[in-house]
C-alpha positions as CSV (number, residue, x, y, z in Angstrom):
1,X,5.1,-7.4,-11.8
2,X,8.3,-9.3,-10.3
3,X,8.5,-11.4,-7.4
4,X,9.2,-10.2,-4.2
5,X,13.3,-10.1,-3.7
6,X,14.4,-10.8,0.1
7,X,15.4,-7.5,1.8
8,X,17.4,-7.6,4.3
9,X,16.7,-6.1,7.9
10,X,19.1,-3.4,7.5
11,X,17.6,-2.1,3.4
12,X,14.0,-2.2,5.3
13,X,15.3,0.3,8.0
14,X,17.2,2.1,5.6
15,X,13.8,2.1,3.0
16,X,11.7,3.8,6.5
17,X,14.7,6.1,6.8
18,X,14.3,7.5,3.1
19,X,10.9,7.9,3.7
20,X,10.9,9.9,7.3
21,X,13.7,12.4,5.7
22,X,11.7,12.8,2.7
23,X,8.5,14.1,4.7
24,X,11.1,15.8,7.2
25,X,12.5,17.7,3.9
26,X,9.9,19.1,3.1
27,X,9.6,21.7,5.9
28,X,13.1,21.5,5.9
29,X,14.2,22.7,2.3
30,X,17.7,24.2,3.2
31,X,18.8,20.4,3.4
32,X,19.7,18.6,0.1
33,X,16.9,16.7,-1.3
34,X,17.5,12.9,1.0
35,X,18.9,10.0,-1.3
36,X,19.1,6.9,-0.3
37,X,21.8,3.8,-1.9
38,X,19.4,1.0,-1.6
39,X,20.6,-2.6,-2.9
40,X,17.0,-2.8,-4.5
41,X,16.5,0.7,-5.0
42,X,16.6,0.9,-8.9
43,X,14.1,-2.4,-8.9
44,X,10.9,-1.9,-10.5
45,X,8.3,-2.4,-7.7
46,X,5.1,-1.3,-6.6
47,X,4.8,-0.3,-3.2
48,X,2.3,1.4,-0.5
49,X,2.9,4.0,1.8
50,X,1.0,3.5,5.3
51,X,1.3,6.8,7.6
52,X,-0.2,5.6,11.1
53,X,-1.0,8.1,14.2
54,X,-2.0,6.4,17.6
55,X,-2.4,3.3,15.5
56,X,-4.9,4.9,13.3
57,X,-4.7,5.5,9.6
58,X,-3.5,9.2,8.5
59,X,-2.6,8.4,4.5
60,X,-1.6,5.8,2.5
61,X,-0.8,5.9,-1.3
62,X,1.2,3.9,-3.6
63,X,0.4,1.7,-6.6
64,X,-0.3,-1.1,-8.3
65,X,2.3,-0.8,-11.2
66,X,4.9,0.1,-10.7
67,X,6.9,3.0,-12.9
68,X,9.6,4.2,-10.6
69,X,12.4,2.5,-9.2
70,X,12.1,1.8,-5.7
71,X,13.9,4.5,-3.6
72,X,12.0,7.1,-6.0
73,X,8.6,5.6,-5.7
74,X,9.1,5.4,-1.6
75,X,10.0,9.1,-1.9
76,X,7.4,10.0,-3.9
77,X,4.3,7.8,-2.2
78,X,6.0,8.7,1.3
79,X,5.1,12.6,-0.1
80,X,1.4,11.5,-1.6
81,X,0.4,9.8,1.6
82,X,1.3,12.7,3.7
83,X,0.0,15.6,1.8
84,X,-2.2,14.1,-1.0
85,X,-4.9,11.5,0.5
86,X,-7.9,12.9,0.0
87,X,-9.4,11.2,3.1
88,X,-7.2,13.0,5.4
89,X,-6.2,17.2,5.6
90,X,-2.3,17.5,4.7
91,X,0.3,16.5,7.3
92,X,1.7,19.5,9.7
93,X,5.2,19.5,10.9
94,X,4.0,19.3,14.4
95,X,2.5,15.7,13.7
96,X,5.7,13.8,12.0
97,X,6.8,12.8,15.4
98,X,4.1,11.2,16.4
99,X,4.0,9.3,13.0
100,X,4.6,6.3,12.2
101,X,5.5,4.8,8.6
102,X,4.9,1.7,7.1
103,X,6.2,0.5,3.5
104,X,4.3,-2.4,1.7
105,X,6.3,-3.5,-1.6
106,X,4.1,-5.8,-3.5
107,X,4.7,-8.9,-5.7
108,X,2.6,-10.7,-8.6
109,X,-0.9,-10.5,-9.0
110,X,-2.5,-13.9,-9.9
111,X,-6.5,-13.9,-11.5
112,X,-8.9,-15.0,-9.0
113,X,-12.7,-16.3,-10.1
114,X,-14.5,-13.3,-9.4
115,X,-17.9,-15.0,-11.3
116,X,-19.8,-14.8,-7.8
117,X,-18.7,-14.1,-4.3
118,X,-18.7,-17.6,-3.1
119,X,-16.4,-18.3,-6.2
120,X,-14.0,-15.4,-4.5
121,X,-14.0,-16.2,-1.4
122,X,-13.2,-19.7,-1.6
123,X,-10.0,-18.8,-3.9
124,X,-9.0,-15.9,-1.2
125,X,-6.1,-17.1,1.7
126,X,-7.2,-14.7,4.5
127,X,-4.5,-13.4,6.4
128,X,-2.0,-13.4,3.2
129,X,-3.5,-12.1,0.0
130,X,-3.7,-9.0,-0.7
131,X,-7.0,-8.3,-3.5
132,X,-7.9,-6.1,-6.5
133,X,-10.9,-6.4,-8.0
134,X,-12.0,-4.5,-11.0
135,X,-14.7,-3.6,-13.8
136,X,-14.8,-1.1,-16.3
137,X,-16.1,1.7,-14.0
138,X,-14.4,1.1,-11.0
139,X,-11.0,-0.5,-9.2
140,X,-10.4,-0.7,-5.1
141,X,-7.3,-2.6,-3.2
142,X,-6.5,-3.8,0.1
143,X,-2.8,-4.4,1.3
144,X,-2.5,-8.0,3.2
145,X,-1.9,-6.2,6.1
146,X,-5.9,-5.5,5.8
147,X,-6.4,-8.6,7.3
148,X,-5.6,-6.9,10.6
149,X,-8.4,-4.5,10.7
150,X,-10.9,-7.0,9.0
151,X,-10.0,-11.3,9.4
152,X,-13.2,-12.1,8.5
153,X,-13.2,-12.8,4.7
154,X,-17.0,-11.9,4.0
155,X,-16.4,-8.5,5.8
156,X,-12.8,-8.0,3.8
157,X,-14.8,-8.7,0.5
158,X,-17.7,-6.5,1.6
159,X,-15.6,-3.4,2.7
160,X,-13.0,-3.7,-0.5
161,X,-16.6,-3.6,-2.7
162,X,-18.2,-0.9,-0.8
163,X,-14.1,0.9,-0.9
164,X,-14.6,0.6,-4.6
165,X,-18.0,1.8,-5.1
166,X,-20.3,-1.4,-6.1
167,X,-23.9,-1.5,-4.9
168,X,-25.5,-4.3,-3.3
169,X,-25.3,-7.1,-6.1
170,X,-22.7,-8.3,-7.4
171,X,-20.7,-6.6,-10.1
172,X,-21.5,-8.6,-13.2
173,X,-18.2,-8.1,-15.3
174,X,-15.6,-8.0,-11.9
175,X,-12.4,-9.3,-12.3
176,X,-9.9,-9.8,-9.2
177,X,-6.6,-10.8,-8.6
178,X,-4.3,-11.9,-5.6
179,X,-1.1,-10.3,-4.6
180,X,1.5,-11.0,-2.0
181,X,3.8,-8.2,-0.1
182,X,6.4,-7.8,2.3
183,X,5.6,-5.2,4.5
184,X,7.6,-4.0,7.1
185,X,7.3,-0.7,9.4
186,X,8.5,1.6,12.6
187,X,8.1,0.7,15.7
């Protein structure tokens, strides 16, 4: 996964641009498909989608590896988080106005001890890391931006394992890993 480049104010609000006319396209067909010439746009990135109503969560999809480049994956997440969440019924047309989208693009992931929670959450930097863990049944993320909704490490840690489906004890073969991102979004 490459580092995170440094995008300019202007590629962000171009970057939430792409992915407003992509959901407005698609009630919209007449229109040509939008495109978008992004200085990072053919980079290799993983990025999250965030849609956002009253400042509540109404879809978010993206990925972890990335196999786009950028502009497409926006596109394409921007469509998934709005019509393919499972948490959430499809986006009408009525509701785009009131949304509001936010883009994560995400950079290395660096192993964290996952051997026991203490081991974890001594190696996590609240606030600032976003976290995967993983075994072989199961996988679960949280964006930095997280932190917002949960700064209390033990109940970050807590809700990411129940997100990814772990009982009570600890999984015995988890592994986790650390990522930063540069996430930006509309006012």
């Amino acid at each position: 996964m490459p580092q995170l480049p440094s995008i300019e104010a202007a590629e962000q609000a171009a970057m939430l641009a792409l992915a407003r006319a992509t959901l407005q396209h698609h009630w919209q067909r007449q229109e040509p498909a939008p495109t978008a010439v992004l200085p990072h746009g053919q980079l290799l990135l993983p990025c999250f989608v965030t849609l956002q109503k009253a400042g509540q969560l109404r879809g978010c999809i993206g990925c972890l590896e990335a196999r786009m480049p950028l502009a497409q994956a926006i596109a394409y997440f921007s469509l998934a988080a709005a019509f393919s969440d499972p948490r959430f019924a499809p986006l009408s047309q009525d509701e785009l106005p009131q949304i509001r989208i936010h883009l994560s693009l995400l950079g290395s992931m660096t192993p964290l001890p996952a051997h026991s929670r203490a081991a974890l959450l001594a190696a996590l930097t609240p606030g600032e890391d976003g976290l995967k863990l993983q075994d072989p049944q199961h996988q679960a993320t949280f964006l930095p931006s997280v932190w917002e909704q949960l700064p209390n490490p033990e109940e970050f840690v807590d809700q990411l394992l129940r997100k990814g489906g772990w009982s009570q004890h600890w999984p015995g073969q988890l592994q986790a890993w650390r990522y930063p991102s540069l996430s930006f979004g509309e006012d």
